[in-house]
N, C-alpha and C positions, 0 to 999 in steps of 0.2 A: 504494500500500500504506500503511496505515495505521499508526505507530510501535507500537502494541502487537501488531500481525500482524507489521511486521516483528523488533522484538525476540524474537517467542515464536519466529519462525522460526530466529533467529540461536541461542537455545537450542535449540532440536532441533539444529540441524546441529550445535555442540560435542558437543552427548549421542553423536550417532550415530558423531562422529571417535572420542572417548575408547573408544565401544565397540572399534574395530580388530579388524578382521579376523577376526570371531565363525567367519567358517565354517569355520575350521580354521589350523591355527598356522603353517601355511607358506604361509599365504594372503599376498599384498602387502597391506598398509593402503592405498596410494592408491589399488588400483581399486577398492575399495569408498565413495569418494568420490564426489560428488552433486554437481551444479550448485548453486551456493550463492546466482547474481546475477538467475537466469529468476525475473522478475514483482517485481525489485525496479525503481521506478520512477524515470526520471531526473530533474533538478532544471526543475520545472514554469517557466509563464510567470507566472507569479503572484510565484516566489521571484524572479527578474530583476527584475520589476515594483517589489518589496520593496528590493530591491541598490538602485536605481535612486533609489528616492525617499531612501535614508538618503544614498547620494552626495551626492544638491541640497541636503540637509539640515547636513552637513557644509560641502560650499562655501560657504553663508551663513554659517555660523559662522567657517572658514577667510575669509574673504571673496575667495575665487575666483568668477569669471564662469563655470570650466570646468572640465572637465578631460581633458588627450589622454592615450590609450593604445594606445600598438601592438600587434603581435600577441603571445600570450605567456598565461599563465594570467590575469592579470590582464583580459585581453580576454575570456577564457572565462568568470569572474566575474562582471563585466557584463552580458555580452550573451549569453552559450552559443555562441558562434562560435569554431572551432577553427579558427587558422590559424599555421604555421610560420611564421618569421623566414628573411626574406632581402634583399638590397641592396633590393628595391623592398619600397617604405614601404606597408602596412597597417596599417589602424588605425583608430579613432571620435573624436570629439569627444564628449564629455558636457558639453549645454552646461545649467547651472543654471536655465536657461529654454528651453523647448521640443523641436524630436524631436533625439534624437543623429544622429548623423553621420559616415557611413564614407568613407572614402579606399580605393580601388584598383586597380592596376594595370588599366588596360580590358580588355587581352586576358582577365583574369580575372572577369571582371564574372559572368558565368553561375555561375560556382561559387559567386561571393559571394551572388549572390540566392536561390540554395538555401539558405541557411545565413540569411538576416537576414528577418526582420518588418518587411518594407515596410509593414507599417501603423501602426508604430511608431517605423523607422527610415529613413534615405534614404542613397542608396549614390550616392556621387560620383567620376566615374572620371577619371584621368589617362594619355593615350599617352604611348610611350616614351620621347618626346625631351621630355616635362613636367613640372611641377615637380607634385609631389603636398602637400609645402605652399605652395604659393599655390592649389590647392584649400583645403587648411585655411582660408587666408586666407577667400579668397571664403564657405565656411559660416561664417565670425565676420561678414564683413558681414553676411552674411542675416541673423545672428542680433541686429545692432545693438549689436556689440562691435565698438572700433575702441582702446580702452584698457583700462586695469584689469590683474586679474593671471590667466593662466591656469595649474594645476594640469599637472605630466607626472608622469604615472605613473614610478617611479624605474628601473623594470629597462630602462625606455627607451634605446638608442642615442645616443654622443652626435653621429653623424651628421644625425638626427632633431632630436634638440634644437636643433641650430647651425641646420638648414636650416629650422624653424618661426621661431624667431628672427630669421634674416634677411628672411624671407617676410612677417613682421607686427610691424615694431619698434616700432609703436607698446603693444603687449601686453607687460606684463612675462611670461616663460616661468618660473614657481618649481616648488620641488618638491611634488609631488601629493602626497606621503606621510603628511599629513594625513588626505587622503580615504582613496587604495585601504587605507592599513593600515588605517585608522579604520574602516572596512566590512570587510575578509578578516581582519582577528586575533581577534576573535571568531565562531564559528560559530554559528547557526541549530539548532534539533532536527533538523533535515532535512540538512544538511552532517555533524552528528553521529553520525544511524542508518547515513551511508554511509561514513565512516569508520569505527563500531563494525565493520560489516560486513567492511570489508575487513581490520582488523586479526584477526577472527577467522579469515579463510577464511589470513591466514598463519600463526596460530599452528595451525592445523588442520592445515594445510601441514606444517610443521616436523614435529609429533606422528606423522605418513603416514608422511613420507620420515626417520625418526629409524629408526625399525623397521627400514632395510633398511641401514644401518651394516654395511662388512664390514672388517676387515683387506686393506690394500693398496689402497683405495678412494681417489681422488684427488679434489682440491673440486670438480674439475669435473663427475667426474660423481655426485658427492654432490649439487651445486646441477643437475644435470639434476633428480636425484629432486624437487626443491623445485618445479621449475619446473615439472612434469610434475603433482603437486599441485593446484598452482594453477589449472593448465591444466584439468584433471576440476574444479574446483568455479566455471569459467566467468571467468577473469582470466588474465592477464597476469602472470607474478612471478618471483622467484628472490633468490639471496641471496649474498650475499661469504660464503666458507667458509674457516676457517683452522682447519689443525691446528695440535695441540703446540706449540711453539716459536714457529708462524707469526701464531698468536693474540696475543702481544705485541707485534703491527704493527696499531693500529687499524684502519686501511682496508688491511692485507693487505703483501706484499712480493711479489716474480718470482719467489721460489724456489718449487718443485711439492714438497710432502711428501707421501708418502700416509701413508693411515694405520695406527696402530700400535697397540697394548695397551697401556693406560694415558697416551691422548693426548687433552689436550682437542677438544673440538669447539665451537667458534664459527662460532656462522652470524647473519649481520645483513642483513635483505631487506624485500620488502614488494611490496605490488602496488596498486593503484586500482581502484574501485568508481564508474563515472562521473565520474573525475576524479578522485578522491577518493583518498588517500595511507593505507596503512599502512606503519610502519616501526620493524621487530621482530628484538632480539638475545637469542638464547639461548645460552647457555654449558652443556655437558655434558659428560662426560667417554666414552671408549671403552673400559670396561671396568671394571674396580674404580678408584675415586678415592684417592688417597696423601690423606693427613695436609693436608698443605700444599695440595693444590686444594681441601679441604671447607673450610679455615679460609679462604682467599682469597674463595673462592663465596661463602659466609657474610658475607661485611667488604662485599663490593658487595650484597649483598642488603640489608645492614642500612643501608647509605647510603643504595638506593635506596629504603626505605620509609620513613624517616625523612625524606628530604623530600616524599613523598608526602604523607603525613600533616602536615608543615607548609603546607605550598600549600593556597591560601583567599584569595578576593579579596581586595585589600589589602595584601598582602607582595610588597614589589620581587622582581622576578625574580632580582635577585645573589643576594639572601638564602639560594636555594634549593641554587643551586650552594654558596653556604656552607656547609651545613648539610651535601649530601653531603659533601663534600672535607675538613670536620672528622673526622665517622666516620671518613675514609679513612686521616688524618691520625693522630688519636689508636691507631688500630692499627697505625702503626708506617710507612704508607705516606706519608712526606710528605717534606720539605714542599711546598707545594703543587701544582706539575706534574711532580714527579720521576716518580710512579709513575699518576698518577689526569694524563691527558695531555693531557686536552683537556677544554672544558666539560660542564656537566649534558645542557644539552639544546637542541634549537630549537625553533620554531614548525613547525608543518605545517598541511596543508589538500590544495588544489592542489596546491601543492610540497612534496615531499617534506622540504626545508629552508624557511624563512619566517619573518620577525620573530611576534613577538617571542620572544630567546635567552637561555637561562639561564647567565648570566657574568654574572662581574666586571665590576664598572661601569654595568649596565644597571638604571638605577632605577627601570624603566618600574613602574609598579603591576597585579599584575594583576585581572584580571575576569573573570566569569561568563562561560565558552562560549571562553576561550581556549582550545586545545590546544596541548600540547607531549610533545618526547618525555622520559622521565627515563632519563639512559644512564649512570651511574654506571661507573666501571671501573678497575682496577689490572692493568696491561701488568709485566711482567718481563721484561727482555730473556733469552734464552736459554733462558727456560724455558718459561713460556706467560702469557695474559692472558684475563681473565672480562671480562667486561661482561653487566649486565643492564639491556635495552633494554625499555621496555612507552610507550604514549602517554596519558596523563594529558589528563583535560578540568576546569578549574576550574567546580565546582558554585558554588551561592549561598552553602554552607556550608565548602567543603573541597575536592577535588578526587578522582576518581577513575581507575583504568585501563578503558580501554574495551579487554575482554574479562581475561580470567584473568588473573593474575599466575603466576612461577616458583614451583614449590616447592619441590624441591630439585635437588642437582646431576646427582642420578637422573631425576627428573622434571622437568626444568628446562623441558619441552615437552607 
């Protein structure tokens, strides 16, 4: 699919959500939902091909020979191969010169060959009682590496690490994170259209299942409604749901409230799109809002557009969290993590969390095609907490949210 077929699609399907429920007022909004992901296409061999060559590219700069990575998104990155973490070591070599190179358990070897381009890749197996690196070893002989420094990807084991290590001491083993972030913190248009995608089919989500809100409703089966959304427009999803009081636990508390008249609604969820990460907080209320949630709502909303609006290649990531946390600050919510609890934002992609983080301390500069989330928020103990969550891409000029922003505490979905 091509980015102007797929974004014109991505606007029909909001148009057709906002409609809800045309055929009558006691209709459900979610079954009038539509498969949102049939004929969006997955990440071709062309964009691997592209991964590939900016890796070799960075290595020479880095001046690594290589660089190893186990199973893990970062493996998905690379190669498109989807493999779980366990005691026995999976994983490629990416060597700066010539084909990469897989490690695998032998009993597993058939699976693996489904999954990899032997004509690009070579799959080397170890039995049970073998060492899987001194396989590693042996593709560095091949490859006419016998010193120098090899690159490990960081979410690596340090099982993994110790036993590469001992298997080829003459290789120094450093950290990869030159390359894999160097390559995964900026996205591609095509990492992009599948992210926009997935963030919209959640905020779609949310708009569905907001509609069927009842008094004595519990999160659970409020985040079925989410999940059930998701599920009608062809993903995977759901969301952390807190009422009232419960909403000044960022990531939730054990107590079960249900819900009440005049209790916030905080839902923070998201789903993938081929891999690909949305992750999306809405704050509403159940019923008429008091005084004091219009003016809280309002104090994060104005954080988070303010640093919306600042973000633009160029500006260290701290700066951004600054800027929320001041707003938060000068309205009375401060100082610093009293009430606003935890940082701006992270990196996403793959992972739902990923460098680079918007905090304190991190100087990092951004650039064109990074994403992040902007999560802006003021918790009150006992009584309730807003956050407004949307994921932001830095343009050449500025930064935008991929799909709608909140608009109000009524519409906040």
């Amino acid at each position: 699919m091509h980015r102007r077929e797929f974004l014109a699609l991505g606007g029909a399907a909001w148009a057709a959500a906002t409609g809800l429920a045309r055929a009558g007022e006691s209709a459900d909004p979610i079954d009038a939902l539509t498969d949102q992901v049939q004929g969006v296409d997955p990440v071709p061999a062309s964009e691997y091909e592209r991964r590939l060559e900016k890796a070799r590219r960075l290595m020479r700069g880095s001046g690594l020979q290589g660089l190893f990575v186990e199973s893990g998104s970062s493996l998905l990155y690379f190669t498109g191969v989807r493999w779980g973490r366990s005691e026995r070591t999976f994983g490629v070599l990416l060597p700066r010169e010539g084909r990469p190179a897989f490690v695998c358990p032998a009993f597993e070897e058939g699976r693996a060959l489904e999954s990899v381009d032997r004509g690009s890749a070579e799959v080397r197996i170890w039995q049970e009682h073998e060492s899987p690196f001194q396989r590693v070893g042996g593709i560095l002989k091949d490859r006419g590496i016998s010193s120098g420094r090899i690159g490990v990807e960081p979410s690596t084991r340090f099982f993994i690490v110790d036993g590469l290590r001992l298997a080829s001491p003459g290789v120094e083993w450093v950290d990869g994170r030159p390359v894999s972030d160097g390559c995964r913190m900026t996205k591609s248009p095509l990492e992009l259209d599948l992210m926009r995608r997935a963030n919209q089919i959640t905020k779609m989500s949310y708009r569905a299942a907001v509609a069927g809100l009842k008094e004595g409703m519990t999160p659970s089966e409020f985040n079925q409604r989410i999940s059930r959304a998701h599920s009608k427009m062809g993903t995977r999803g759901g969301a952390l749901v807190l009422f009232g009081p419960a909403a000044a636990f960022p990531h939730g508390t054990r107590e079960t409230r249900k819900l009440r008249e005049g209790d916030i609604v905080l839902m923070d969820g998201g789903c993938k799109v081929h891999g690909y990460s949305s992750d999306v907080t809405r704050t509403t209320v159940f019923g008429e809002a008091s005084d004091r949630q219009r003016e809280i709502w309002e104090i994060v909303r104005r954080a988070q557009e303010k640093a919306l609006r600042a973000a633009r290649p160029g500006i260290a990531c701290q700066e951004l969290d600054r800027i929320a946390r001041r707003e938060i600050e000068t309205a009375g919510f401060g100082p610093g993590y009293r009430y606003f609890t935890h940082r701006l934002g992270h990196g996403i992609g793959l992972d739902g969390h990923e460098e680079p983080y918007l905090v304190e301390g991190n100087t990092l500069l951004m650039q064109p095609g990074m994403t992040f989330s902007n999560e802006p928020g003021i918790y009150i103990p006992g009584e309730f907490g807003v956050r407004h969550e949307d994921i932001m891409v830095i343009t050449e000029d500025g930064a935008e949210f991929l799909g709608p922003k909140t608009e109000s505490i009524e519409k906040a979905v």
